[in-house]
C-alpha positions in Angstrom: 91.7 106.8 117.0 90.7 106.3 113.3 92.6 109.6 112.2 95.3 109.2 114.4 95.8 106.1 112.5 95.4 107.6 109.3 97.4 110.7 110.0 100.5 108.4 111.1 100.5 106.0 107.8 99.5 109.0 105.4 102.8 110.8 107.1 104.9 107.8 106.5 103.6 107.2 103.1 104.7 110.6 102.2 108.1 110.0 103.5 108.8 107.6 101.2 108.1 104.4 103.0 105.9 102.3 101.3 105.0 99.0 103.6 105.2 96.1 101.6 106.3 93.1 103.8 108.6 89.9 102.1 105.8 87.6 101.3 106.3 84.5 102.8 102.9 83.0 103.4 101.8 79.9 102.3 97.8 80.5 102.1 98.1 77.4 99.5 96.1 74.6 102.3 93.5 77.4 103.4 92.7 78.9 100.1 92.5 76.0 97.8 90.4 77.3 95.2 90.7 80.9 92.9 88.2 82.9 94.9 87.5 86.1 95.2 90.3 88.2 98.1 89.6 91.5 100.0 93.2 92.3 101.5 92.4 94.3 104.4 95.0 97.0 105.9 96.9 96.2 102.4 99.0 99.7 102.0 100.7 99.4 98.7 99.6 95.9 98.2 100.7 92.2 98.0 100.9 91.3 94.4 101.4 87.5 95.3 98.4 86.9 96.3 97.1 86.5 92.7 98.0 83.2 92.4 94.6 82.8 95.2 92.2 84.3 92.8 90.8 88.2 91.8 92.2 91.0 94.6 90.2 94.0 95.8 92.6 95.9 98.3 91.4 98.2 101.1 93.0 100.5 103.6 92.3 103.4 105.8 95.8 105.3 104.1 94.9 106.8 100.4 98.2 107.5 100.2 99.7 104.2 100.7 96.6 103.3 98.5 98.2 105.6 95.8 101.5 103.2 95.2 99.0 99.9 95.0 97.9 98.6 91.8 95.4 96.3 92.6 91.8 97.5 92.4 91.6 99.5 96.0 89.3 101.5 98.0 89.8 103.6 100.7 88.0 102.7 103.9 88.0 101.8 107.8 88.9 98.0 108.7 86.0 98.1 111.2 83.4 99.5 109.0 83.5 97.6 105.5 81.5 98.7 102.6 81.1 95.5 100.8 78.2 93.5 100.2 77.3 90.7 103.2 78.5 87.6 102.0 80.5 89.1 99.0 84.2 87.5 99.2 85.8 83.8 99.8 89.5 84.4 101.1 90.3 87.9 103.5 93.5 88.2 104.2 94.8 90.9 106.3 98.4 91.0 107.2 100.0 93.0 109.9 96.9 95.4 110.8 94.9 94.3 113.4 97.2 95.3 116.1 96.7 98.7 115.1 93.3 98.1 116.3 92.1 99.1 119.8 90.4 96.3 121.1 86.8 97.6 121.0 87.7 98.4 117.2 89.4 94.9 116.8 85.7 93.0 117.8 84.4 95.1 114.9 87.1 94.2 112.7 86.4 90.5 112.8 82.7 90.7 112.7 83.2 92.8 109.6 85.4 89.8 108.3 82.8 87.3 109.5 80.1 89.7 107.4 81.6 90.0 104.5 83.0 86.3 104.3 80.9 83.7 102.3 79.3 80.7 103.5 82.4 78.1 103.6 84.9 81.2 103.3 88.4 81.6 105.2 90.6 84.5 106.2 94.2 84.7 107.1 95.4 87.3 109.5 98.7 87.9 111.0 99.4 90.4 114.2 102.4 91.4 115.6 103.4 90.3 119.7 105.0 91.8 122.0 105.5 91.1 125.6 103.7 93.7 127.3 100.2 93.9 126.9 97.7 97.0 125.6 98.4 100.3 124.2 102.1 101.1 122.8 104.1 102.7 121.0 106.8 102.4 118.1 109.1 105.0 116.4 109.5 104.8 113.0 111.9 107.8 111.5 109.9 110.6 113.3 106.6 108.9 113.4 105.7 107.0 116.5 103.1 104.4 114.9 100.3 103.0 117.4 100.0 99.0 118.4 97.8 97.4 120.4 99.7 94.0 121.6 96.9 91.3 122.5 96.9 88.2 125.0 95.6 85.0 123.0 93.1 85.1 125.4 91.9 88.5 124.9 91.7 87.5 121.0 89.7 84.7 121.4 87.2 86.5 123.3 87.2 88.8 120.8 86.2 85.9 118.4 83.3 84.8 120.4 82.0 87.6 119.9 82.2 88.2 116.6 80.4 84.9 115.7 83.6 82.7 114.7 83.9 79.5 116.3 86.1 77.6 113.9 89.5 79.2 114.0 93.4 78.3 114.5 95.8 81.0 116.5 99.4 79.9 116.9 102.6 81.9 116.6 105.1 82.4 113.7 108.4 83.7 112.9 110.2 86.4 115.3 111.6 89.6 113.9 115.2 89.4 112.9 116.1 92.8 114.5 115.7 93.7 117.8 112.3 96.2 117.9 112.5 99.2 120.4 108.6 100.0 121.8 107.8 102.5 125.0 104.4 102.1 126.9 104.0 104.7 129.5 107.0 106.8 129.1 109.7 103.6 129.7 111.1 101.7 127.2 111.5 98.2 126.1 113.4 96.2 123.5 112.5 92.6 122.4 111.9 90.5 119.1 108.3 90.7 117.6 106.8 87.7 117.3 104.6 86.9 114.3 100.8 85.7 115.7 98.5 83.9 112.7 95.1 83.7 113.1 92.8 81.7 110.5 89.1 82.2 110.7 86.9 80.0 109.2 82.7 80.8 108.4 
């Protein structure tokens, strides 16, 4: 699943698309110091989040990797290698619903491993009505999401050691996104899921 997930954002990387999302968090009440930020799943990167403190960006795509000029390196969200206890903010914005869930319980105990003593991540996830595997065109790329009950999250979070957290739902998408999961097709407004962990 790894490579899949690779091969599909290398491919649209090279066709020009470079992800880079409006930024219009306000991590301001959860990161109220300069600290030091690993952006996890960043692509080409998220340039406002200086104004939080020092930026090391990571993603499994070298080639979105290639268009980011923060410091980067290339890894797997489930498998970090940084130091235990090394950052104070993670941020990680649209990625863990790439995530099968058995990858996804790795993800956040890699956050809650890496996150200092007193430390807090911000994550977003994208929502759709129907639950588990599916899948979404983009040009001729079909890109892999994994859309997750609140309940199914928060079990995840039990087990990855976090007990103080906050889940609730953001904005929708403006447009209308088309999805299929097994062979029949669906259309809705993704809804915007934030998830703040805190260690």
């Amino acid at each position: 699943m790894k490579k899949t997930i690779m091969r599909q954002w290398n491919k649209i990387a090279k066709l020009g698309f470079f992800y880079r999302r409006n930024f219009n968090y306000d991590l301001a009440p959860y990161f109220k110091k300069h600290g030091k930020i690993l952006d996890i799943g960043s692509g080409v990167g998220h340039p406002d989040l200086k104004k939080y403190g020092k930026i090391i960006s990571c993603d499994i795509s070298i080639e979105m990797l290639k268009k980011n000029a923060q410091k980067s390196v290339n890894c797997d969200a489930s498998n970090l290698p940084f130091k235990t206890e090394s950052f104070d903010y993670v941020t990680s914005f649209a990625t863990f619903h790439h995530l099968p869930p058995k990858e996804g319980k790795k993800f956040l105990s890699e956050i809650h491993r890496v996150l200092k003593s007193g430390g807090t991540a911000y994550l977003t996830y994208g929502y759709l009505s129907k639950k588990g595997k599916i899948s979404i065109k983009w040009s001729n790329v079909s890109r892999t999401y994994y859309s997750l009950s609140s309940e199914s999250v928060e079990k995840m979070l039990i087990s990855s050691k976090f007990s103080d957290y906050e889940l609730f739902s953001g904005s929708k998408s403006k447009k209308i996104v088309t999805y299929s999961k097994n062979n029949e097709e669906f259309q809705e407004h993704f809804k915007n899921m934030i998830l703040i962990l805190r260690k």
